[in-house]
LUMBA-928413 format. One record per residue (C-alpha): residue number from 1; residue in three letters; y, z, x. Coordinates in nm, 2 decimals, always signed. Layout:
REM LUMBA-928413
<fivo><n>NUM</n><res>ALA</res><north>Y</north><up>Z</up><east>X</east></fivo>
...
//
This chain:
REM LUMBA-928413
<fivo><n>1</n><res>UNK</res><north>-1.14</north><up>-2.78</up><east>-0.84</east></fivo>
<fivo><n>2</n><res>UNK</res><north>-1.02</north><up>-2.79</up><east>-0.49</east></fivo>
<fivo><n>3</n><res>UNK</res><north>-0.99</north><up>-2.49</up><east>-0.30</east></fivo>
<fivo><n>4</n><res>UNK</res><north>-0.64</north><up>-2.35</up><east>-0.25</east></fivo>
<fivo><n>5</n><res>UNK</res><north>-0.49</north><up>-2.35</up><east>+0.12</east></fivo>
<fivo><n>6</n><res>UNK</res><north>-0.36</north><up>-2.00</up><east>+0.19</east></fivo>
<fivo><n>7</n><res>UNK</res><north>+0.00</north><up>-2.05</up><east>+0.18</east></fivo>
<fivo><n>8</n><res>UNK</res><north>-0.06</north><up>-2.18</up><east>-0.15</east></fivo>
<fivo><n>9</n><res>UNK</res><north>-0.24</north><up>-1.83</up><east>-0.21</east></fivo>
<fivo><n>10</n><res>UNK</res><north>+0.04</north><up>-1.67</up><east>-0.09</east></fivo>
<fivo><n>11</n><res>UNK</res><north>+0.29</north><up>-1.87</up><east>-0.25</east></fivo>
<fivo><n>12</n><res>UNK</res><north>+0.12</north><up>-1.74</up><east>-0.60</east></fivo>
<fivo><n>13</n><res>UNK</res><north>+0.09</north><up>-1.37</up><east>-0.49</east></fivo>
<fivo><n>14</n><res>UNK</res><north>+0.49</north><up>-1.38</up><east>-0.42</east></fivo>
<fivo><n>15</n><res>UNK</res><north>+0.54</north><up>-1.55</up><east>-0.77</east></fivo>
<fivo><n>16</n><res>UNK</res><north>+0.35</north><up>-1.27</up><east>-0.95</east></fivo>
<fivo><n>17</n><res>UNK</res><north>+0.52</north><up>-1.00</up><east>-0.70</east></fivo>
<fivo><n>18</n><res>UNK</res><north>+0.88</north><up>-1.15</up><east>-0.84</east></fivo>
<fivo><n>19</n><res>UNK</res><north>+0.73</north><up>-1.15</up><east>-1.20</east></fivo>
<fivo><n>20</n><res>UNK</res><north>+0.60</north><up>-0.76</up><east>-1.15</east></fivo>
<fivo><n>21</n><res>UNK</res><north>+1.01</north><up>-0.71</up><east>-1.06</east></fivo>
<fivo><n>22</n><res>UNK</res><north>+1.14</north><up>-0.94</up><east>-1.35</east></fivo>
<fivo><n>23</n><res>UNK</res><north>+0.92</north><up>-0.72</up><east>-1.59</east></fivo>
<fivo><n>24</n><res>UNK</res><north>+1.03</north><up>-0.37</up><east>-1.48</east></fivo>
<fivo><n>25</n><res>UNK</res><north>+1.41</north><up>-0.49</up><east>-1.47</east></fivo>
<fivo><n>26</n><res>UNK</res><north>+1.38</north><up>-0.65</up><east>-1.80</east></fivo>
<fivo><n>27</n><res>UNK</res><north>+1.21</north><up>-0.33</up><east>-1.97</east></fivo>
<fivo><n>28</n><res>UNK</res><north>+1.45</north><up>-0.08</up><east>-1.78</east></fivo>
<fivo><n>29</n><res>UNK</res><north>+1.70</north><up>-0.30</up><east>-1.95</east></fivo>
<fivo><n>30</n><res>UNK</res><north>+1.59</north><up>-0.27</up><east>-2.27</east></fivo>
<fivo><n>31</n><res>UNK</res><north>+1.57</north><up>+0.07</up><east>-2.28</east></fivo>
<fivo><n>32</n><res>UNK</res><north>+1.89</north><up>+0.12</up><east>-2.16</east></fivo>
<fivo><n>33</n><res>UNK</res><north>+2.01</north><up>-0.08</up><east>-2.45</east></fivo>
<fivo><n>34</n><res>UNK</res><north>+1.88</north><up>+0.09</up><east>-2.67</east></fivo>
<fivo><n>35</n><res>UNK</res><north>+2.09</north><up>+0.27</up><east>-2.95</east></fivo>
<fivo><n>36</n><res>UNK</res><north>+2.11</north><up>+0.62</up><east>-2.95</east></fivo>
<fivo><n>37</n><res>UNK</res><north>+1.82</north><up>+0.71</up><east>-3.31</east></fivo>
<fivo><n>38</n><res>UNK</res><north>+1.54</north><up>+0.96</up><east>-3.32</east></fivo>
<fivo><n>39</n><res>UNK</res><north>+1.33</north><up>+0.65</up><east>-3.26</east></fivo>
<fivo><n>40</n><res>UNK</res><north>+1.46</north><up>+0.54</up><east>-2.90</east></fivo>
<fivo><n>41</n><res>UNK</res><north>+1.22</north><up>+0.77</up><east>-2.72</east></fivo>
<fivo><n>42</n><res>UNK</res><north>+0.93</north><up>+0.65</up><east>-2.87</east></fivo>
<fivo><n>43</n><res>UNK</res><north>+1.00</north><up>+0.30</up><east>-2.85</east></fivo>
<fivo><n>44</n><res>UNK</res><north>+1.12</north><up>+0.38</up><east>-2.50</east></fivo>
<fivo><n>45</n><res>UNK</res><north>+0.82</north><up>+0.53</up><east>-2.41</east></fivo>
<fivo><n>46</n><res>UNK</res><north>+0.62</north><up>+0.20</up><east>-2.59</east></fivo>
<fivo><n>47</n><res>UNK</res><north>+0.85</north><up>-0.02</up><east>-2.36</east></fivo>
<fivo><n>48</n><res>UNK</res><north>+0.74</north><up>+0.14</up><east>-2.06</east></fivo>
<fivo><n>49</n><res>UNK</res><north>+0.39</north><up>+0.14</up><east>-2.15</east></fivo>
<fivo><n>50</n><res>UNK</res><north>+0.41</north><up>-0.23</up><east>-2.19</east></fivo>
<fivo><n>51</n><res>UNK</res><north>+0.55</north><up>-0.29</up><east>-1.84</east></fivo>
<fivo><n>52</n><res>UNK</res><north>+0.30</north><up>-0.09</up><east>-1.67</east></fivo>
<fivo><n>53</n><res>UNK</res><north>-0.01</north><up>-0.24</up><east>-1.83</east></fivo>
<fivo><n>54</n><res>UNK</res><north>+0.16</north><up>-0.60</up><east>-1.73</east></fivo>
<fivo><n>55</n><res>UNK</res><north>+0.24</north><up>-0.51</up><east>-1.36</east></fivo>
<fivo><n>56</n><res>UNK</res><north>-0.11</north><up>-0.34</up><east>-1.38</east></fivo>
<fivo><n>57</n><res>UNK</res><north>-0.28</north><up>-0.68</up><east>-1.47</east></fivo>
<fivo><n>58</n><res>UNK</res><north>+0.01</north><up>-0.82</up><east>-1.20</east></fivo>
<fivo><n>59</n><res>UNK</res><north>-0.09</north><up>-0.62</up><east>-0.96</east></fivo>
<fivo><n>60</n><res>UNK</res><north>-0.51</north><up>-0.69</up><east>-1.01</east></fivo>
<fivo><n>61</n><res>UNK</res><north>-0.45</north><up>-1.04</up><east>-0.93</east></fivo>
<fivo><n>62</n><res>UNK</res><north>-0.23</north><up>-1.01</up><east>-0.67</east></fivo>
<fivo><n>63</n><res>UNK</res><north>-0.52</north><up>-0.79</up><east>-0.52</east></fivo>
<fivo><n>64</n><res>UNK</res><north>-0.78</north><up>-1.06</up><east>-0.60</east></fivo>
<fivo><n>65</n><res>UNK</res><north>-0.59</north><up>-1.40</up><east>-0.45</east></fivo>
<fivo><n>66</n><res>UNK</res><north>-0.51</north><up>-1.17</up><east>-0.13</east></fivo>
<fivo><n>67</n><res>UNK</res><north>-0.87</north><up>-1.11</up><east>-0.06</east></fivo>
<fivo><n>68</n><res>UNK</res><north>-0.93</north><up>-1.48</up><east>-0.15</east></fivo>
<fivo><n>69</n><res>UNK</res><north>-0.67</north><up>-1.54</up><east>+0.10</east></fivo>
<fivo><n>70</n><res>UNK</res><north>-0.80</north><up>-1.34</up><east>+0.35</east></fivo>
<fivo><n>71</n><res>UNK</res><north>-1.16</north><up>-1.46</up><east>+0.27</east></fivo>
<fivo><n>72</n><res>UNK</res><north>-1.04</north><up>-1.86</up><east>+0.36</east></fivo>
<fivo><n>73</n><res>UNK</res><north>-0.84</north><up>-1.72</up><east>+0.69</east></fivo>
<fivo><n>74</n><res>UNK</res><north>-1.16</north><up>-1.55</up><east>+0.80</east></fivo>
<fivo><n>75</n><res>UNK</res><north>-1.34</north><up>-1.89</up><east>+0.68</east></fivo>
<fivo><n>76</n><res>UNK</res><north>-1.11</north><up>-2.10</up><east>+0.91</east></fivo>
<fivo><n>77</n><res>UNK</res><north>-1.14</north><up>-1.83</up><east>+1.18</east></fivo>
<fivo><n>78</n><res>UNK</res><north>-1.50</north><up>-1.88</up><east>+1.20</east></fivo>
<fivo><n>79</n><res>UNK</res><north>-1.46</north><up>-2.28</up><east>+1.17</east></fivo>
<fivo><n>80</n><res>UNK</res><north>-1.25</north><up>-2.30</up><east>+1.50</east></fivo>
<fivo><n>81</n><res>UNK</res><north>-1.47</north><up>-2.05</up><east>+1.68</east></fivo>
<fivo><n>82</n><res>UNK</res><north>-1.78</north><up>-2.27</up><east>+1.64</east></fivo>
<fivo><n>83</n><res>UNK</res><north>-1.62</north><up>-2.58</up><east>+1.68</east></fivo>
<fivo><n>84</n><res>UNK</res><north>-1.44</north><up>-2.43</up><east>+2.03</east></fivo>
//
């Protein structure tokens, strides 16, 4: 597996940022759409849930290609320095 160029990296970490937004959207509009029942709040409360463990996982790789990122910038840093 070749290693990823960093605007690669970050092209991935914005995908998964627009993803993280797509989720919360999608479950605040599913709760809004809900119909009024003595059940909405729970499975209000189970949609919400949802969406936070997902933009939790979202957000842990997000974390882990931007210090891969930064890992190869410092990389290529130190590259140019000893070849200056």
């Amino acid at each position: 597996m070749r290693t990823p160029t960093t605007s690669q990296l970050r092209t991935a970490i914005e995908v998964l940022k627009n993803l993280g937004e797509r989720i919360n959207e999608n479950a605040a509009h599913s709760v809004i759409q809900l119909p009024e029942s003595r059940f909405a709040d729970q499975h209000a409360a189970r949609i919400a849930v949802h969406a936070i463990e997902q933009t939790t996982q979202i957000e842990t790789v997000m974390a882990q290609l931007k210090s891969w990122r930064d890992e190869l910038k410092q990389e290529r840093r130190q590259c140019v320095t000893q070849h200056v």
